[in-house]
N, C-alpha and C positions, 0 to 999 in steps of 0.2 A: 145687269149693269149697276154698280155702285151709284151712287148719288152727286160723287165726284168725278166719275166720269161721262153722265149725263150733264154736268152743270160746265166740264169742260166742252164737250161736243153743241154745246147752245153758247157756248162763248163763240168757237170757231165759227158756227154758221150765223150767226148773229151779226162778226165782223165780216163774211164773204157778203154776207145781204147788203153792208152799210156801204161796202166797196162793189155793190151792181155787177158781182161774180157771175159769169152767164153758166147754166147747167149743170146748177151745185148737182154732187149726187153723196148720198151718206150709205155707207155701205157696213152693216155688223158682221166682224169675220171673226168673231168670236167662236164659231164650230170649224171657223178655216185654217186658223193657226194662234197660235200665243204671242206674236207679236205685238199684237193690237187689238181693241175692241172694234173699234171704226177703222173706217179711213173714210176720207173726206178728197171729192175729187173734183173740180171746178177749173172752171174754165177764164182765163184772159182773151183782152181783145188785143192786145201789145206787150213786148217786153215790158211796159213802165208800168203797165195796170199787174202783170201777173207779180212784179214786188213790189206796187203799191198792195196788194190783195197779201200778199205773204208777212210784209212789214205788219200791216195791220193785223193781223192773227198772231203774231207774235205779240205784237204789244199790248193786245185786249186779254191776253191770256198770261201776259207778266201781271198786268194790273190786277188781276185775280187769284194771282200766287203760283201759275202757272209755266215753270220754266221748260223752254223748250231743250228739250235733250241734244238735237241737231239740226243742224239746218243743211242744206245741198241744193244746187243748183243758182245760184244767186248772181254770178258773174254772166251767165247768158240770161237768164229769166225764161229760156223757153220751157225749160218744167224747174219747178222749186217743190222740193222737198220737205218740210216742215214737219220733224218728229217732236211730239208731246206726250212720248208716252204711252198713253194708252188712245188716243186718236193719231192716226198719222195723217196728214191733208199732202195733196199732190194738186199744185196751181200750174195747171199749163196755159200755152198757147194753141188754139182749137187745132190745127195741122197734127202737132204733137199728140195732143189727147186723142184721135180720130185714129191715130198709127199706131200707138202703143195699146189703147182698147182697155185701161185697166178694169170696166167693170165686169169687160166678160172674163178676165185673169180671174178676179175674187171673185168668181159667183160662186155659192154652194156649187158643189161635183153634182148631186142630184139636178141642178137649173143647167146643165152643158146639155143640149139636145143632141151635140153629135157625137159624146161618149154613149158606151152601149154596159148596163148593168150585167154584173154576172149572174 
């Protein structure tokens, strides 16, 4: 991981820390696809806290030259999307995070216990 994308992924968790993100989890999927190095996955207690948490990732990551490529999810707040690039951050609401599961989606193929190797 480049230098720049280590210094962006300490901006993101830096701002979810500042804003009391419950169950950050950082995930490197750099052997999983070329989308992204990370993704960043954290959790709200409400609609206001999941784009108080997404507002401020944005904004701690302009202030360091860091523009967000896309955003999604903003008008519900119950999952927000927040593309940078080479970190992607997914802010939900715990309901949402619990149902959609993404850390077991990105784990390495070798960490699925209920895939079988050939």
């Amino acid at each position: 991981m480049t230098a720049s994308n280590t210094a962006l992924l300490d901006i993101v968790l830096d701002a979810l820390d500042e804003m009391k993100a419950k169950n950050v989890s950082s995930l490197d999927v750099r052997e999983i696809t070329s989308v992204a190095d990370n993704m960043v996955i954290a959790s709200g207690t409400s609609t206001r806290h999941v784009k108080a948490m997404a507002d401020s990732v944005m904004e701690k990551a302009k202030e360091k030259g860091f523009r967000p490529i896309g955003v999604e999810g903003t008008e519900s707040a119950e999952w927000i999307l927040v593309d940078l690039g080479d970190v992607i951050v997914h802010l939900m609401q715990q309901a949402t995070r619990e149902y959609y599961d993404l850390e077991r989606l990105w784990r390495k193929p070798d960490h699925h216990p209920d895939r079988k190797k050939s």
